[in-house]
Steps between C-alpha positions, in 0.01 A plus 500: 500500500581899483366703793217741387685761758752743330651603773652161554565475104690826549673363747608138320655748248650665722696184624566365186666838396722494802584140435617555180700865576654291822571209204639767241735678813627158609643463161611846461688450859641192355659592186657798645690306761590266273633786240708668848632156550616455119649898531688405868649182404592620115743731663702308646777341354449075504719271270343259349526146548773474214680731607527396826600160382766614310634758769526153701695311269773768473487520895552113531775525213685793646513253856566256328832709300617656844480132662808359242613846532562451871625160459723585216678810751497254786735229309695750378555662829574117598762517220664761612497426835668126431 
């Protein structure tokens, strides 16, 4: 049932107008923090998961080399010292 009264017509268009520019600016607001958020975080330098993994390995290789390292100079040192 439509009211016969166009001021209150005017005014449902009104409404529905705003409703959709409100809709259309939520989106807008949206999109551009998600683009800040892509431009702040692709600036920085993160490694990827690969790379980390392999940066490990070497790490726990490297301990693992300086660990017979340290035992080799300590029986050596016993050597000497005997």
């Amino acid at each position: 049932m439509q009211s016969q009264n166009p001021l209150i017509a005017d005014l449902v268009k009104l409404a529905n107008g705003a409703a959709g520019t409100f809709a259309g600016m939520t989106r807008e607001a949206r999109e551009s923090a998600r683009e800040r958020v892509r431009e702040a975080v692709g600036g920085m330098d993160f490694v990827s998961r690969e790379e980390f993994d392999a940066v490990k390995a070497m790490a726990a290789k490297a301990r693992e080399e300086a660990d017979d390292l340290k035992a080799r100079v300590a029986a050596l040192e016993a050597k000497l010292k005997s």
